[in-house]
N, CA, C and O atoms as a GROMACS GRO file, in nm:
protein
  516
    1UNK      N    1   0.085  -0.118   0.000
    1UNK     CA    2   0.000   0.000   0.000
    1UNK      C    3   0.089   0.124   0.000
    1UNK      O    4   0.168   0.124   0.094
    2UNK      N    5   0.095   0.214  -0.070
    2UNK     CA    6   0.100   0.321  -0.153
    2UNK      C    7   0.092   0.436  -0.007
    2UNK      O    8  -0.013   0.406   0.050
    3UNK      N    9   0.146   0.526   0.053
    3UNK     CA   10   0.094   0.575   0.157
    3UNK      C   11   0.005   0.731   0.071
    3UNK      O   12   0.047   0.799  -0.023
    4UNK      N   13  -0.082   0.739   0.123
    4UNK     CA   14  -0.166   0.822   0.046
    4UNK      C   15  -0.154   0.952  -0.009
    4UNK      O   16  -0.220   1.003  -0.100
    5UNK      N   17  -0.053   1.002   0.063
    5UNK     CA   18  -0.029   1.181  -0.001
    5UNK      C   19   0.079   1.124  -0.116
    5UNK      O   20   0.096   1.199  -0.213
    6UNK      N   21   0.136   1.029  -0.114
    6UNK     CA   22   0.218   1.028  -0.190
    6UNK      C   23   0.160   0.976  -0.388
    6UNK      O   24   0.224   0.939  -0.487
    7UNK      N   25   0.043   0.995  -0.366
    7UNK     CA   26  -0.069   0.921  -0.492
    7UNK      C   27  -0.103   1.086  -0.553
    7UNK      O   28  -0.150   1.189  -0.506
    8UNK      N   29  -0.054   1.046  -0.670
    8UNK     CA   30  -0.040   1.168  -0.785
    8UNK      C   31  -0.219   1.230  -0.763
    8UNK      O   32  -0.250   1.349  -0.776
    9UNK      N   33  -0.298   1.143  -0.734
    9UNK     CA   34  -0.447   1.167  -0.738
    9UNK      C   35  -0.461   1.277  -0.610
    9UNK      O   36  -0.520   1.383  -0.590
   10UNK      N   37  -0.388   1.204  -0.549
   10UNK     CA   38  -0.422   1.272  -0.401
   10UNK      C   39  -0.367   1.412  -0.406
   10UNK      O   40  -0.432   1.501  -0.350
   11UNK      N   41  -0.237   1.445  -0.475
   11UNK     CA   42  -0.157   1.564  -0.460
   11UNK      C   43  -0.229   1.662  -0.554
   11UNK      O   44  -0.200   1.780  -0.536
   12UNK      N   45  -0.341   1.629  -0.676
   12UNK     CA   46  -0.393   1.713  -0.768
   12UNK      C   47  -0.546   1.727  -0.687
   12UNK      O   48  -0.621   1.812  -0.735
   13UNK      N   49  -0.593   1.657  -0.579
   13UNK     CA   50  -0.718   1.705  -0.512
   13UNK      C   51  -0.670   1.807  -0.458
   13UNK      O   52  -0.681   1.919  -0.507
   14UNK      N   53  -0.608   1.780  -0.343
   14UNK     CA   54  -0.498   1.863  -0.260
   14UNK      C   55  -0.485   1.999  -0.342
   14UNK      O   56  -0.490   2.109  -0.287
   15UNK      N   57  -0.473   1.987  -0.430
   15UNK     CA   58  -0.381   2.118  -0.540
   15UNK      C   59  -0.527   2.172  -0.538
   15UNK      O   60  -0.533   2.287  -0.494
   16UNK      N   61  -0.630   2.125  -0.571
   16UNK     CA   62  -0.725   2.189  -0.607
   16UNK      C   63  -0.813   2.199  -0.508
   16UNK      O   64  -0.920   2.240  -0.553
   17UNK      N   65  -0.820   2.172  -0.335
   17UNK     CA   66  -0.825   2.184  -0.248
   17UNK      C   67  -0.756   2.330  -0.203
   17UNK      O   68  -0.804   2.407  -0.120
   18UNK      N   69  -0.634   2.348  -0.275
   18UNK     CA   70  -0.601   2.468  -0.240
   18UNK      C   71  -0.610   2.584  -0.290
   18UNK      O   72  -0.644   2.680  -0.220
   19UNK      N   73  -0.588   2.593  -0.390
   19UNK     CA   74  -0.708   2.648  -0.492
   19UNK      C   75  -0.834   2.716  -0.497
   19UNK      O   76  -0.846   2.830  -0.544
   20UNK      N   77  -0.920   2.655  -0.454
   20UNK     CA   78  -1.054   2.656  -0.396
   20UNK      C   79  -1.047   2.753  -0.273
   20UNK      O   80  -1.122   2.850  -0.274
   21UNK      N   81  -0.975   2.737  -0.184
   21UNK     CA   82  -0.962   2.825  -0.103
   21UNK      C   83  -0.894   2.946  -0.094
   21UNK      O   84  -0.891   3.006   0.013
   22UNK      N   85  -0.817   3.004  -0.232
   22UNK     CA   86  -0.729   3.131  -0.233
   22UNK      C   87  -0.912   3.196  -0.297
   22UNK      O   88  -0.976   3.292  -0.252
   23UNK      N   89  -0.940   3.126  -0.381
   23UNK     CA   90  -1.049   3.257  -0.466
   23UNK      C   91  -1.213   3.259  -0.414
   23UNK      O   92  -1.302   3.328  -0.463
   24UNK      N   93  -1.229   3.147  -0.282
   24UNK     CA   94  -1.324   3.191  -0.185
   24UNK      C   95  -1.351   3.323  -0.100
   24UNK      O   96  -1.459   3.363  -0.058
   25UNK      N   97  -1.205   3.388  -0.082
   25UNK     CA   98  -1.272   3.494   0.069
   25UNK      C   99  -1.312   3.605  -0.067
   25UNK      O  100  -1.367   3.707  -0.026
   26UNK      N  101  -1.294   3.601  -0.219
   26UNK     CA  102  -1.360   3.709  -0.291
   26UNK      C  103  -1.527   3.690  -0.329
   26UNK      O  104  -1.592   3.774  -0.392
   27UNK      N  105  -1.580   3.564  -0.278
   27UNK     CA  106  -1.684   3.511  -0.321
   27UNK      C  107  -1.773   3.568  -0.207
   27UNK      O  108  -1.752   3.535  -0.090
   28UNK      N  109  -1.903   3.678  -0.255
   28UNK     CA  110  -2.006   3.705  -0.213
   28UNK      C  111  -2.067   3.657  -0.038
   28UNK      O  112  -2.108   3.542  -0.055
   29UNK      N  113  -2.080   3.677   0.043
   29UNK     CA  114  -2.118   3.608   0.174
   29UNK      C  115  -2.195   3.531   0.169
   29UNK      O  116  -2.175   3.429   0.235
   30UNK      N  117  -2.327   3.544   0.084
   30UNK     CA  118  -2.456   3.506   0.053
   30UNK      C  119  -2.397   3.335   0.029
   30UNK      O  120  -2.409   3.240   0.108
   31UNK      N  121  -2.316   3.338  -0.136
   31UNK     CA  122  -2.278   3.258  -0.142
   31UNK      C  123  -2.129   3.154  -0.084
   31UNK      O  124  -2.096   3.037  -0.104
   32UNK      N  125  -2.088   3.235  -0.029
   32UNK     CA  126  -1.945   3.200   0.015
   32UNK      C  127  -1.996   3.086   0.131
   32UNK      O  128  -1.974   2.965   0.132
   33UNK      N  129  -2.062   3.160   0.216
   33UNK     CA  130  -2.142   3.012   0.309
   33UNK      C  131  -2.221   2.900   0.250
   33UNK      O  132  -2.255   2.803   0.318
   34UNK      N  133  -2.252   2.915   0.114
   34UNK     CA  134  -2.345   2.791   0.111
   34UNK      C  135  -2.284   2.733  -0.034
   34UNK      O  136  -2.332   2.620  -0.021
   35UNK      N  137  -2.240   2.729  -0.116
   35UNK     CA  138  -2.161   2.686  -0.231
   35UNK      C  139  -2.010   2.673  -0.165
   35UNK      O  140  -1.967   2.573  -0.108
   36UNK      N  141  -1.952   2.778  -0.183
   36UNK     CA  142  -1.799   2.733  -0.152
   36UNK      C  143  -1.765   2.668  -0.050
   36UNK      O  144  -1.661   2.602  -0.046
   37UNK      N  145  -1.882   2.681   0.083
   37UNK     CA  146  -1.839   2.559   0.168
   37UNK      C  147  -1.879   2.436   0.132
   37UNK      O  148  -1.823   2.330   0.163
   38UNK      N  149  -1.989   2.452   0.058
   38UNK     CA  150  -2.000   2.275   0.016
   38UNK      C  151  -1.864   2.212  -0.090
   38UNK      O  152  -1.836   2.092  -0.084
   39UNK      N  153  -1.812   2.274  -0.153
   39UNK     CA  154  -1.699   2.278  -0.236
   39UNK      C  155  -1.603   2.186  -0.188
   39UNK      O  156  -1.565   2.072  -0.213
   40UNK      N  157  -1.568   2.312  -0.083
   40UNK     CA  158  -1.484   2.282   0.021
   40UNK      C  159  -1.466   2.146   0.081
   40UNK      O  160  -1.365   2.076   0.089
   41UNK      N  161  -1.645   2.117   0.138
   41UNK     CA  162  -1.649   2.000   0.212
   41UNK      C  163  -1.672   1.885   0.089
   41UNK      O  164  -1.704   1.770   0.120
   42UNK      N  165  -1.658   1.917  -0.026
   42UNK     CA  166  -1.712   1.757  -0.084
   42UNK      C  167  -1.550   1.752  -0.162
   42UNK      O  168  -1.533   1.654  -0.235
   43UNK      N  169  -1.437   1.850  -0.148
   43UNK     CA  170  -1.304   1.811  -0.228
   43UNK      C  171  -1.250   1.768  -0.073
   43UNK      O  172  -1.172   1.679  -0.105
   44UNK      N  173  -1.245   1.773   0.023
   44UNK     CA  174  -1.200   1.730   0.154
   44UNK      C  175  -1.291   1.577   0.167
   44UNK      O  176  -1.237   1.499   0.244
   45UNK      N  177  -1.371   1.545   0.127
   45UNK     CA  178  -1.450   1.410   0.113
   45UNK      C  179  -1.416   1.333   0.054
   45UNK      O  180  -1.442   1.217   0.085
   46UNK      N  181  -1.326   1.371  -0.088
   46UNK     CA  182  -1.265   1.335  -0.211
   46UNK      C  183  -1.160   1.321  -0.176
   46UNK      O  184  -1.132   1.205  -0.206
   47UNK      N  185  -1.043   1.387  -0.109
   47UNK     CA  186  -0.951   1.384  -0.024
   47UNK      C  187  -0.937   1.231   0.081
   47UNK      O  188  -0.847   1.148   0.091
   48UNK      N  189  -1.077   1.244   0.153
   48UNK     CA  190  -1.089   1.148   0.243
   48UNK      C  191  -1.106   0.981   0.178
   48UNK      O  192  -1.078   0.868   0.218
   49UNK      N  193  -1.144   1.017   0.106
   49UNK     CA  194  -1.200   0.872  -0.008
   49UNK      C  195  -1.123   0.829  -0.052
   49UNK      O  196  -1.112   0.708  -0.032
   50UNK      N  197  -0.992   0.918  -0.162
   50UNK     CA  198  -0.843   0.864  -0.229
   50UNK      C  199  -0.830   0.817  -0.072
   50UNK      O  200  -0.849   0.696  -0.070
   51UNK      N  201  -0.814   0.850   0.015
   51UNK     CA  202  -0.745   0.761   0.174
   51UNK      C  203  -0.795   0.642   0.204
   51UNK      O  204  -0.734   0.544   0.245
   52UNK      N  205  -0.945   0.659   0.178
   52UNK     CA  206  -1.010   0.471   0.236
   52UNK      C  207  -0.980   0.401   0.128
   52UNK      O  208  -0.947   0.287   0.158
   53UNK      N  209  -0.977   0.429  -0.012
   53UNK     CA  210  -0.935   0.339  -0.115
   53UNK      C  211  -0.809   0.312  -0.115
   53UNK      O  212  -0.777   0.194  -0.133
   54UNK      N  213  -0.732   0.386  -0.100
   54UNK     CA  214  -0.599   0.302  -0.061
   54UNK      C  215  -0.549   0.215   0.034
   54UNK      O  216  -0.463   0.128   0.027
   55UNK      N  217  -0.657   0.278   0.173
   55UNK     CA  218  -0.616   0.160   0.245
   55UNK      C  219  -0.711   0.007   0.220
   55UNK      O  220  -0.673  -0.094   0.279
   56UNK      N  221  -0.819   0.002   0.140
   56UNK     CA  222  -0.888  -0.046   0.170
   56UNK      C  223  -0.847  -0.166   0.067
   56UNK      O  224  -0.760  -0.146  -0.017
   57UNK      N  225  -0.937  -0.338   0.079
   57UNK     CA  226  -0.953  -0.399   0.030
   57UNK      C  227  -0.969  -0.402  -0.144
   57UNK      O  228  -0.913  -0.425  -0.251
   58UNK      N  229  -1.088  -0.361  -0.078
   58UNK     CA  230  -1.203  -0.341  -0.214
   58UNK      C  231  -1.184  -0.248  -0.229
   58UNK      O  232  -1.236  -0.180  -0.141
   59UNK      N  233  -1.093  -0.149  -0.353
   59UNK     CA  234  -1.102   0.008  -0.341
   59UNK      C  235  -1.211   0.055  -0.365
   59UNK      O  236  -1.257   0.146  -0.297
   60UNK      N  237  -1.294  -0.016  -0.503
   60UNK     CA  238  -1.432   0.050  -0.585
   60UNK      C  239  -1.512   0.108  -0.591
   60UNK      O  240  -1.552   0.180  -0.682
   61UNK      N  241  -1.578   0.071  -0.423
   61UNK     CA  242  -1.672   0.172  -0.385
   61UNK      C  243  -1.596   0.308  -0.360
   61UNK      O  244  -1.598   0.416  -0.420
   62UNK      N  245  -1.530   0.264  -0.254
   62UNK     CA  246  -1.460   0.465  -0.200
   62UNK      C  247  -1.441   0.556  -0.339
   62UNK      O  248  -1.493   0.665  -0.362
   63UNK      N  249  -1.346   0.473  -0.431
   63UNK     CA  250  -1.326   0.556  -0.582
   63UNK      C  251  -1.467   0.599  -0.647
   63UNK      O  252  -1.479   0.699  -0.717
   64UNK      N  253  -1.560   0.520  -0.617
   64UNK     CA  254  -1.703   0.555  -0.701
   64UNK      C  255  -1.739   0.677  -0.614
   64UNK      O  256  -1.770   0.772  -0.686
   65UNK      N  257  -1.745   0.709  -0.462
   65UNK     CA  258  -1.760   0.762  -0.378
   65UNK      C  259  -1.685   0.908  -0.429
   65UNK      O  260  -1.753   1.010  -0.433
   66UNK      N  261  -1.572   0.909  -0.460
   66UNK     CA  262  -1.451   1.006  -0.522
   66UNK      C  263  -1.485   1.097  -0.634
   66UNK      O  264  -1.482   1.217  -0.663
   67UNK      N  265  -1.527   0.953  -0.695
   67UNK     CA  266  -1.540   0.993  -0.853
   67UNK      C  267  -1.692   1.109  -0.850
   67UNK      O  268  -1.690   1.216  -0.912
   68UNK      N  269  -1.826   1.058  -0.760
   68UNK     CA  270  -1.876   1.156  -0.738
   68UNK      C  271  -1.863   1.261  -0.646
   68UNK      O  272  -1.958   1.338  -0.660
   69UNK      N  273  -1.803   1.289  -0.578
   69UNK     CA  274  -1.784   1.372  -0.514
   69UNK      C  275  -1.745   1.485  -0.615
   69UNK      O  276  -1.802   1.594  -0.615
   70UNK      N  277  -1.650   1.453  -0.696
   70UNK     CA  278  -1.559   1.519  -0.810
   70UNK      C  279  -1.664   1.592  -0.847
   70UNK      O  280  -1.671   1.712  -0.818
   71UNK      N  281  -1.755   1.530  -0.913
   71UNK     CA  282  -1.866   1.574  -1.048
   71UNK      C  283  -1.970   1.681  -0.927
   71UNK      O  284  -2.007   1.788  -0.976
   72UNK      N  285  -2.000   1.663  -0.827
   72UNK     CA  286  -2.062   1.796  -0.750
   72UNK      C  287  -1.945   1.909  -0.723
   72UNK      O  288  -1.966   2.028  -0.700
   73UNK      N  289  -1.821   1.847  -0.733
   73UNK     CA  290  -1.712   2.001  -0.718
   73UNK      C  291  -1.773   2.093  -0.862
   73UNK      O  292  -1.822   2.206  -0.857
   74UNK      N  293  -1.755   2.015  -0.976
   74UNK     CA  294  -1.785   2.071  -1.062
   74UNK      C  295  -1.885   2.145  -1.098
   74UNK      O  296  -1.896   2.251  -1.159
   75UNK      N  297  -1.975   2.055  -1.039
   75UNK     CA  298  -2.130   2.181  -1.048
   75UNK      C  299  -2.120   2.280  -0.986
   75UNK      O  300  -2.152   2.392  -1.026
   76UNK      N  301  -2.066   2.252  -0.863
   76UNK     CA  302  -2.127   2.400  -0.756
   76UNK      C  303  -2.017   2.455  -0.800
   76UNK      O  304  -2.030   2.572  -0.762
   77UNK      N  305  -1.858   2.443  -0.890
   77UNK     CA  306  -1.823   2.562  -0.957
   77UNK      C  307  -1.886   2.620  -1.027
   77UNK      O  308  -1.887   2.742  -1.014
   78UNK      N  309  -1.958   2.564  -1.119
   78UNK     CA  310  -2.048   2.600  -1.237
   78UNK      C  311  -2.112   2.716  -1.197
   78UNK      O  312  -2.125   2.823  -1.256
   79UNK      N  313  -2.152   2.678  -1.083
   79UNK     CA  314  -2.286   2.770  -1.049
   79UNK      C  315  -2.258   2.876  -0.990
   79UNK      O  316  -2.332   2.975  -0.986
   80UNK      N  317  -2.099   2.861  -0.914
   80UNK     CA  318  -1.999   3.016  -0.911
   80UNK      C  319  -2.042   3.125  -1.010
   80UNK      O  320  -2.112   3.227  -1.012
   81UNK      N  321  -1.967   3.054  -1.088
   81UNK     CA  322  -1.960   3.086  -1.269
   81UNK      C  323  -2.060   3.159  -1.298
   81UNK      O  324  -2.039   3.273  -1.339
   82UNK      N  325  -2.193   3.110  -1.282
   82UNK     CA  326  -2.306   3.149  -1.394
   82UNK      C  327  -2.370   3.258  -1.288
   82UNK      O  328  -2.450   3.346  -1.320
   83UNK      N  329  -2.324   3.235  -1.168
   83UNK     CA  330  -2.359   3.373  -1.002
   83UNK      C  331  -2.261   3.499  -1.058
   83UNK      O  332  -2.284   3.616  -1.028
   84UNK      N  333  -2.166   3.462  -1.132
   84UNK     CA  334  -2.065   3.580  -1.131
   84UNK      C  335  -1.946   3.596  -0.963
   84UNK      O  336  -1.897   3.689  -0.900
   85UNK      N  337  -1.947   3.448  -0.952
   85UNK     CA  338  -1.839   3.472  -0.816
   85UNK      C  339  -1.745   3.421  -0.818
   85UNK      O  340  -1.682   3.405  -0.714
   86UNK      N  341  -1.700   3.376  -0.936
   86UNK     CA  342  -1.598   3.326  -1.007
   86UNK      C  343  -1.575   3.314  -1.117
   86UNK      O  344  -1.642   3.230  -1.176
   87UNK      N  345  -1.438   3.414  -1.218
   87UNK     CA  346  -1.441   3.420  -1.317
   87UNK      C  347  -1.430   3.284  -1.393
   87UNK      O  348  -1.436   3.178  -1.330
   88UNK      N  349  -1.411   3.286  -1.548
   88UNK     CA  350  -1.426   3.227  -1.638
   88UNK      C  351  -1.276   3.156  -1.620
   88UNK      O  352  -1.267   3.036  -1.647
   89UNK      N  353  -1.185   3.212  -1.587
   89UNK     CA  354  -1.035   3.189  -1.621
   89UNK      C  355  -0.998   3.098  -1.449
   89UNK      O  356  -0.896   3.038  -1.416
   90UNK      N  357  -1.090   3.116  -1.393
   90UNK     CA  358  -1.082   3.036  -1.221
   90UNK      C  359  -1.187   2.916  -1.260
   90UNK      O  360  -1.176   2.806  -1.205
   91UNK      N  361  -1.284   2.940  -1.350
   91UNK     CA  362  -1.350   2.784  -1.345
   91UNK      C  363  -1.234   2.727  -1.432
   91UNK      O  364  -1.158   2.650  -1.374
   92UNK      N  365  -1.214   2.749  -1.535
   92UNK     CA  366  -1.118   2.646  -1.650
   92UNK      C  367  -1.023   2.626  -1.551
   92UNK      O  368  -1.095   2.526  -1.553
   93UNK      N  369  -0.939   2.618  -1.469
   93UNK     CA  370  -0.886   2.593  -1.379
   93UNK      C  371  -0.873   2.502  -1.292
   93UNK      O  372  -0.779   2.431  -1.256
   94UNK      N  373  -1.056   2.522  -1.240
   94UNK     CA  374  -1.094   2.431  -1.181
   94UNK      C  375  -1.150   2.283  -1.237
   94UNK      O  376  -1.158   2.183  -1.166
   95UNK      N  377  -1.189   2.292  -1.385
   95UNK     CA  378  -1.216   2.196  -1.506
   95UNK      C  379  -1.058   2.163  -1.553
   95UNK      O  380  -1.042   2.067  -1.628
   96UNK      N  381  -0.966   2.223  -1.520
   96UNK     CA  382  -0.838   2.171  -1.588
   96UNK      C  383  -0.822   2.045  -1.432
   96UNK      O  384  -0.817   1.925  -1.458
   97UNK      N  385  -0.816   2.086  -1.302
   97UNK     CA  386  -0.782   2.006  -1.201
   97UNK      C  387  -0.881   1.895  -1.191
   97UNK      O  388  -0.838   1.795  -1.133
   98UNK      N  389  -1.027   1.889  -1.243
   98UNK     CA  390  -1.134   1.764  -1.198
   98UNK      C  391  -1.140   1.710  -1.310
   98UNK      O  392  -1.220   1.617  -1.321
   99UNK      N  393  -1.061   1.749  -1.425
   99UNK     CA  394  -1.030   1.637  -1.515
   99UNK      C  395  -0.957   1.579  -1.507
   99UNK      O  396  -0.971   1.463  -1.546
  100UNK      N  397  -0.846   1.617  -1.459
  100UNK     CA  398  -0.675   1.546  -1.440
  100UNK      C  399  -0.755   1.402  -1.329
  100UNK      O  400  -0.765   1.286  -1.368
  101UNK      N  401  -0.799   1.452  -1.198
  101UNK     CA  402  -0.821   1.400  -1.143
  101UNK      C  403  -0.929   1.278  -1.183
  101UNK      O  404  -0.907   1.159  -1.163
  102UNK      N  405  -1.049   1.335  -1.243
  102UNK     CA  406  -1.142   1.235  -1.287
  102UNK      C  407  -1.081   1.118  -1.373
  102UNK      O  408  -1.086   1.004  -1.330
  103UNK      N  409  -1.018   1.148  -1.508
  103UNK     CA  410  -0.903   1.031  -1.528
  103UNK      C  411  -0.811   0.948  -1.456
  103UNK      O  412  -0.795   0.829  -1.483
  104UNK      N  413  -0.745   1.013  -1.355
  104UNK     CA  414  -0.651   0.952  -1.251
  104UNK      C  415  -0.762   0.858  -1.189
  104UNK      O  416  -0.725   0.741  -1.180
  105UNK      N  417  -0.886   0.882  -1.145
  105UNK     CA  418  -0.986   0.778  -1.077
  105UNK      C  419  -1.079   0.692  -1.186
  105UNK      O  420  -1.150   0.594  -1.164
  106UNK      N  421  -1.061   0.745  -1.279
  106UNK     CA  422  -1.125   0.630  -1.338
  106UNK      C  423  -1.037   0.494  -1.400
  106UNK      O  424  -1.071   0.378  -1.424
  107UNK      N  425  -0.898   0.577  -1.415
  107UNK     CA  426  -0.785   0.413  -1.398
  107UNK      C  427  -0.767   0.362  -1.341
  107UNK      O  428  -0.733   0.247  -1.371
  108UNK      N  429  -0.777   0.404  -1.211
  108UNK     CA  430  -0.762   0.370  -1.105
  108UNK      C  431  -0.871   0.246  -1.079
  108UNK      O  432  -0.827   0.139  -1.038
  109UNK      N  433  -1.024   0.263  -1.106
  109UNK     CA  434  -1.119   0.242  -1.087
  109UNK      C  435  -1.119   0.078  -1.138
  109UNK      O  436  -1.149  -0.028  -1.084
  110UNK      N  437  -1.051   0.128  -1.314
  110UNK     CA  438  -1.066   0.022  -1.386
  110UNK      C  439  -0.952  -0.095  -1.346
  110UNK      O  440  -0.970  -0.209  -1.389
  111UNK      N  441  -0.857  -0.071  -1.280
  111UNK     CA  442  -0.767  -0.134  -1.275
  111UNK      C  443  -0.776  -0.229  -1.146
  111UNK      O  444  -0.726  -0.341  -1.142
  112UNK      N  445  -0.864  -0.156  -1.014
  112UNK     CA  446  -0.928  -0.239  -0.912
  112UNK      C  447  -1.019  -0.332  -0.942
  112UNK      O  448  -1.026  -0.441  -0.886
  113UNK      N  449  -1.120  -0.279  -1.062
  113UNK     CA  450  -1.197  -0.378  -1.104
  113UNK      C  451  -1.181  -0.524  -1.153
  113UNK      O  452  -1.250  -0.624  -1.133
  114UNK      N  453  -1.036  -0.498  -1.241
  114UNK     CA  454  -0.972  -0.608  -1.294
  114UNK      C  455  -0.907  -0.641  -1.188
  114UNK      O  456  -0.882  -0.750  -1.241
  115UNK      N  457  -0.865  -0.647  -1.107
  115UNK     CA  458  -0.786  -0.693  -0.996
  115UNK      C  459  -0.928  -0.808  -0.943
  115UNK      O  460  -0.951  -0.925  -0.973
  116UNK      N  461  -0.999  -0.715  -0.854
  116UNK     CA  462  -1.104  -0.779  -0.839
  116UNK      C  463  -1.181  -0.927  -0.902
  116UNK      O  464  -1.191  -1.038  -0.850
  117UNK      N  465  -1.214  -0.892  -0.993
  117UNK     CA  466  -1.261  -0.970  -1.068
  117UNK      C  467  -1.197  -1.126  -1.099
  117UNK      O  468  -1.251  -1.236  -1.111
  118UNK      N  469  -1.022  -1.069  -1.108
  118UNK     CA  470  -0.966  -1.157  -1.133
  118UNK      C  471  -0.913  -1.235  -0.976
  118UNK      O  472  -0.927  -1.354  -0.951
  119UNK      N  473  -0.878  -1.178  -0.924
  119UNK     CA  474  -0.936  -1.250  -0.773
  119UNK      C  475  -1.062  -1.349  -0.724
  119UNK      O  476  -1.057  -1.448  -0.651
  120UNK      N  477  -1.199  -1.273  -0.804
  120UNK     CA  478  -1.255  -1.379  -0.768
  120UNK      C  479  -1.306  -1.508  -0.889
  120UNK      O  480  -1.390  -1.598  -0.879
  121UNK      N  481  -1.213  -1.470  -1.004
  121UNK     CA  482  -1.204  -1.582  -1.058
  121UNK      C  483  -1.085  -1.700  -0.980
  121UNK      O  484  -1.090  -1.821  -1.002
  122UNK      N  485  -1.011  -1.652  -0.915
  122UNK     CA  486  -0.916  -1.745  -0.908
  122UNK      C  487  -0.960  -1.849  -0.734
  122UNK      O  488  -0.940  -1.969  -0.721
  123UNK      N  489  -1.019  -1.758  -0.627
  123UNK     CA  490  -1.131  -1.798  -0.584
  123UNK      C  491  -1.251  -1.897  -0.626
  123UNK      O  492  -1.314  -1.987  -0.571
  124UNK      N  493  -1.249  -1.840  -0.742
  124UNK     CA  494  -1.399  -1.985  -0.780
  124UNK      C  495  -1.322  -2.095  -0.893
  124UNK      O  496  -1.379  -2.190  -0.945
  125UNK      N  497  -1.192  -2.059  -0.913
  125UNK     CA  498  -1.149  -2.189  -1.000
  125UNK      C  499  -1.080  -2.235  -0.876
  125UNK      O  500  -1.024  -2.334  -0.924
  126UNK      N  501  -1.046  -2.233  -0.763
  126UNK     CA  502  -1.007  -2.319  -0.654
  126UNK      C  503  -1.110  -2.397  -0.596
  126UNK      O  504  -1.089  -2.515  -0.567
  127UNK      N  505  -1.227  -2.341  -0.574
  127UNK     CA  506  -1.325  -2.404  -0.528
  127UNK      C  507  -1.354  -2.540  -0.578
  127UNK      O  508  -1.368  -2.639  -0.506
  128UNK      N  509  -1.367  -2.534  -0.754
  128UNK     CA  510  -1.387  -2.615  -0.850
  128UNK      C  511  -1.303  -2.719  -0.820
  128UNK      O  512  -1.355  -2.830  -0.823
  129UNK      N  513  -1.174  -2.712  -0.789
  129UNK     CA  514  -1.097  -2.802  -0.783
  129UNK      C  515  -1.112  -2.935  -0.663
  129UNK      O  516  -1.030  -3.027  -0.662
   0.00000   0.00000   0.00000
C-alpha cells in the first residue's frame, strides 16, 4: 500500500483543495457560506476517499464515492460561474484540475476492477478443484 499523499491523485485534489480556497474569501457572503463551503467540504471528502481506497480492500466503492464527489465540485463551480463569483479563467482551472483528477480515478477504478474480478475468478477456480 502506496501511503496516500504520496498518490499523484491525491496531490492534484490537494492542489485543487487549495485552490478553492485562495479565490473563496472574494466570493459574495450570501454565497461564500453555502456553495464554496459545500466545495470545500465535498473536495476534503474526495480527499478522504483517495485515503479509504488506498487503504482499503475493495477500493471500488470509496473511488465511485470520489469519482462523485468530483462531479458535485464541478457543479457547484459552475454555479460560481453562472452567479458571477468566479471568473471564467478560475473555473477552466478548476475543469483543468477535476479532469486530471477524474481520469486519474477512473484508472484507477478500472484497474481495481480487474484486480477484483480476477481475484474472484481465481477464488472460484479453486473451489472447482
Amino acid at each position: 500500500m502506496a501511503i496516500y499523499d504520496n498518490l499523484e491523485v491525491f496531490k492534484a485534489s490537494y492542489d485543487l483543495l487549495l485552490f478553492v480556497f485562495q479565490f473563496t474569501p472574494n466570493v459574495k457572503r450570501d454565497y461564500r457560506y453555502t456553495l464554496a463551503e459545500k466545495i470545500k467540504d465535498n473536495i476534503i471528502e474526495l480527499c478522504l476517499s483517495i485515503y479509504r481506497a488506498n487503504a482499503a480492500k475493495d477500493r471500488v466503492p470509496d473511488i465511485r464515492q470520489a469519482r462523485e464527489r468530483l462531479v458535485t465540485v464541478k457543479l457547484l463551480c459552475r454555479m460560481l460561474t453562472d452567479l458571477k463569483q468566479i471568473s471564467v479563467k478560475q473555473f477552466a482551472v478548476v475543469c483543468t484540475h477535476t479532469e486530471s483528477i477524474s481520469k486519474q480515478l477512473q484508472a484507477w477504478q478500472k484497474y481495481s476492477e480487474r484486480v477484483r474480478n480476477e481475484s474472484a475468478a481465481v477464488k472460484a477456480a479453486g473451489r472447482n478443484q
